[in-house]
N, C-alpha and C positions, 0 to 999 in steps of 0.2 A: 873677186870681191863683189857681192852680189846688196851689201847692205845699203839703205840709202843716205844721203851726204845733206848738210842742210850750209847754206851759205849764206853768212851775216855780215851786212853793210854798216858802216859808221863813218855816215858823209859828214864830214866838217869842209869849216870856209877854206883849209891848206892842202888839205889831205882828205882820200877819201882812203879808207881801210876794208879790206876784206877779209872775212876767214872761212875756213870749211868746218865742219861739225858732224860728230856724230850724232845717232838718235840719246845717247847719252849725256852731252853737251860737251866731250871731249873734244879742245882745237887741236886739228889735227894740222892745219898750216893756215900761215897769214899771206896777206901781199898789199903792200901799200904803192899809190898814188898819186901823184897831185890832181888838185880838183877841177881847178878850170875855170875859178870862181868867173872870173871877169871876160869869159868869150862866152855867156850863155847858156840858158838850160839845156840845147840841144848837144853841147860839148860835153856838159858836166855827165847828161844820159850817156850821153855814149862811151863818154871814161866809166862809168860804174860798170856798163854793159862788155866793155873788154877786159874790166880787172875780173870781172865775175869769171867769163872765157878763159882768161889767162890762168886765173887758182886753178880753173878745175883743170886746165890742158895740163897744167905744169904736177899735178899732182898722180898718184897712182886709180884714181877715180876716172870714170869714166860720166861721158855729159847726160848717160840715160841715167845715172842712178841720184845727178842732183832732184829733189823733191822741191826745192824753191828754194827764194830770197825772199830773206828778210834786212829792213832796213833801220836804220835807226838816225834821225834828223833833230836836231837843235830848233824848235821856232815851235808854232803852231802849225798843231794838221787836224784833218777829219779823216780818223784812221782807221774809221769803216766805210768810208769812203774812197780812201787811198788818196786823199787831197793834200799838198803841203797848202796849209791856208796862207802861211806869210815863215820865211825862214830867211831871216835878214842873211845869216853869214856866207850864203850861196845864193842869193838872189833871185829866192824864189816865191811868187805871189801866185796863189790858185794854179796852182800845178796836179794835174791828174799823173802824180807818178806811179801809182800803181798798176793804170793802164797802160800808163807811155814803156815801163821796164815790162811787163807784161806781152806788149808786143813784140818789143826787140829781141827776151830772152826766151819767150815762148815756153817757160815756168812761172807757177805761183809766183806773186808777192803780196809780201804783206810790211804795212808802214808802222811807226810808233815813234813818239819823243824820246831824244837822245835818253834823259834823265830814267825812262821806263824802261831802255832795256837793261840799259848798266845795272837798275835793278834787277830786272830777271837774270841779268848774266848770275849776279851776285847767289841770286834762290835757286837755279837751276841746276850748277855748276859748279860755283865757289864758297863762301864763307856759308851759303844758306839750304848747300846741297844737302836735300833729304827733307828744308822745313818746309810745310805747307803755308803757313803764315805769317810773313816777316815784311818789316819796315828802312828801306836805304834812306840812311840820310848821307849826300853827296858834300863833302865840304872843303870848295874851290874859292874862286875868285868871290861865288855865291855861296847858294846854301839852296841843292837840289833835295829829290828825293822821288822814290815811287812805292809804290804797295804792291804786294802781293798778298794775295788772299787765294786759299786753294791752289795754288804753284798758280796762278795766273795773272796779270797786269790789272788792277783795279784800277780803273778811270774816270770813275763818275759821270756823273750823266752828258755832260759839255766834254770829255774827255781831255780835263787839267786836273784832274785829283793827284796825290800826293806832293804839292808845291808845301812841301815844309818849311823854306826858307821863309815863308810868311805867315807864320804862325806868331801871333802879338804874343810876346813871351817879357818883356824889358816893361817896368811898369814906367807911366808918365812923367815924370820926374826925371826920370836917367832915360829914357826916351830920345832915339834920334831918328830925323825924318829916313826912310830907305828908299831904292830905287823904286820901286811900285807905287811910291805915295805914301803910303801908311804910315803911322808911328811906331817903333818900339818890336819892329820884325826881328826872328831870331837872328836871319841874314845880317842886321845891322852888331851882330856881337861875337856868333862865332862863325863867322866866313874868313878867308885871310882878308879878305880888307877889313873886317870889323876889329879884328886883333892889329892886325897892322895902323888902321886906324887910331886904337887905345894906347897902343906902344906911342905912336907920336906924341899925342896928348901929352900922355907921363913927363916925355920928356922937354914939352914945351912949356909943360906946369915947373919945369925946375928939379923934377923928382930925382933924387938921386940911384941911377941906374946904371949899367953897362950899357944900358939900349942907344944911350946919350953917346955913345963912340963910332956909334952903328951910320955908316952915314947915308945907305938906304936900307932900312931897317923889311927885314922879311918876316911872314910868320916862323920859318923855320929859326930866326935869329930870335924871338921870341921864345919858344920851346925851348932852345940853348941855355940862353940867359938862366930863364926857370929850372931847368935841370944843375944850374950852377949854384942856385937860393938865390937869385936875386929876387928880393922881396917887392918891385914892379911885375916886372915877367909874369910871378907866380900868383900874382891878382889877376894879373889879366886872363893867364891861364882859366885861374878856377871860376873866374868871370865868365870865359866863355864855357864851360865846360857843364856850369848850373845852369843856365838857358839851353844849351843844349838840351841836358837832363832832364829841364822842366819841360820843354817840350817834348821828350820821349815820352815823359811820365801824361801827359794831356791826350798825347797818341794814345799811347797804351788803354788810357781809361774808354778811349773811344772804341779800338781796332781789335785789341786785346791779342798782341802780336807775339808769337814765341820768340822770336827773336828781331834786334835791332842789330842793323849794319853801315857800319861807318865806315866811306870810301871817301876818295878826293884826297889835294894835298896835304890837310893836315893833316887827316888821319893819319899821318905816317909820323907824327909827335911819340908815338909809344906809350908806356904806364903815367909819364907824369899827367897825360891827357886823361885815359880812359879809367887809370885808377877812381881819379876823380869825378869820371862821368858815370860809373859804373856805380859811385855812392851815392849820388843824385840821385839817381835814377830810385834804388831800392828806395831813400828817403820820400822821396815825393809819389811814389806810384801806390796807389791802394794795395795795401798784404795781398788780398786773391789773384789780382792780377800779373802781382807782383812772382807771384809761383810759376818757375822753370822761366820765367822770362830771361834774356841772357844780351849783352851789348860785345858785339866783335868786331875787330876792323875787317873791312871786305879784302878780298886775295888776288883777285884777278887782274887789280891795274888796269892799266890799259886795255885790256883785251875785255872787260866786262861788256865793251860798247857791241862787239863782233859775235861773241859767243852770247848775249843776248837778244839782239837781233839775230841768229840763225837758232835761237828759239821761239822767234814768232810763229813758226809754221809748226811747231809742235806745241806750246803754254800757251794759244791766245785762240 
């Protein structure tokens, strides 16, 4: 086997993850870890630096033919720098990691925000293999995202571009404050806490619902309800579903993206979700741009964070 191997990091505060890659973005194997969060950056290096060792010994690859690591981190970095500037979940402030793995592994690396490679995993590999210019919206706890443009990670000049989740979409009136400060962010409507959030309301307004039985009410218990006609559920749904949409459609008029990808928990809601999002979308996006534009949910799960980070050393 003479082809070369690219290896992608996804350190979280529990767990750090590994995978190996081909130059095609096929994972070819994983290996997970705990992180170490709380003995230290010099722990947590060196758990990345033996799970790295570890995939490659355990696999049928050899350590000439890795080409680098690539990583993918939650917080703020300077990732032409190779700097975490502050990544609360691992405890890390002005950290030169691209030098410190650098030396230890004595291959390439290269760094990038969690939320950017999940989307290159997404363009590279999965829902978005083959497009050149597509947009992830991430919809967890928050409401991530990243660009790609020409198969590569758009950054912007400070290198925070694609924070979709704060995009002011919720006009002032129905407006609620969101963690960033701001008013009326997408984050605040359809993240699972934004639905989860509205599910309480409903049922603290009296409204009569199944959600009212629910006695910690989930997004997934949400989607339920609505798949069953409960007529709460299915406002909320389409609730968040048009903010959503409106913000694809604002994207769109700026980016001019052939495709939208939806990953995260909810996105796992199915038609009653994207049905709706997918009519949004047509409705609000100008006719031109609105041509071949297309909304999928992303494939790769889990593994978006690994197989796009071991595309930093070939997209970026």
């Amino acid at each position: 086997m003479s082809e070369g191997i690219y290896v992608g990091v996804d350190l979280g505060g529990t767990a750090i993850k590994v995978g190996i890659c081909n130059s095609e973005g096929q994972l070819l194997q994983t290996y997970e870890g705990p992180t170490g969060t709380g003995e230290g950056v010099e722990t947590i290096l060196s758990n990345i630096e033996q799970y790295v060792r570890q995939i490659v010994e355990d696999s049928p690859y050899s350590w000439d033919q890795l080409q680098g690591v690539g990583a993918g981190i939650a917080g703020f970095l300077n990732s032409e720098d190779g700097v975490v500037v502050l990544a609360p979940n691992v405890g890390f402030k002005d950290v030169p990691i691209r030098a410190l793995l650098e030396k230890r592994i004595g291959k390439p690396v290269k760094i990038e925000n969690d939320a950017n490679v999940a989307a290159l995993g997404e363009a590279w590999a999965g829902a978005g293999k083959g497009v050149a210019n597509c947009v992830c919206f991430t919809l967890g706890t928050g409401v991530g995202g990243g660009i790609i443009i020409g198969g590569k990670i758009y950054q912007g000049f400070s290198g925070m571009a694609g924070e979709v989740g704060h995009i002011a979409v919720v006009p002032d009136l129905e407006a609620i404050q969101c963690g960033c400060g701001k008013m009326g962010c997408l984050e605040t409507v359809s993240s699972a806490t934004g639905i989860i959030r509205m599910a309480k309301d409903a049922v603290e307004r009296g409204e009569l619902t199944a959600l009212a039985q629910v006695e910690h009410i989930m997004a997934k218990d949400v989607f339920d309800a609505a798949k069953q006609g409960d007529e709460t559920a299915v406002r909320i749904v389409r609730r968040a579903a048009f903010y959503l949409g409106k913000a694809m459609a604002t994207t769109a008029a700026v980016l001019n993206p052939q495709m939208f990808i939806v990953g995260g928990g909810v996105s796992k809601a199915g038609d009653i979700l994207f049905d709706e999002l997918r009519e949004v979308v047509r409705q609000l996006t100008p006719g031109p741009l609105y041509q071949g534009l297309t909304v999928v949910p992303a494939i790769l799960g889990n593994d978006a964070g690994v197989v796009g980070a071991a595309g930093l050393l070939l997209r970026s």
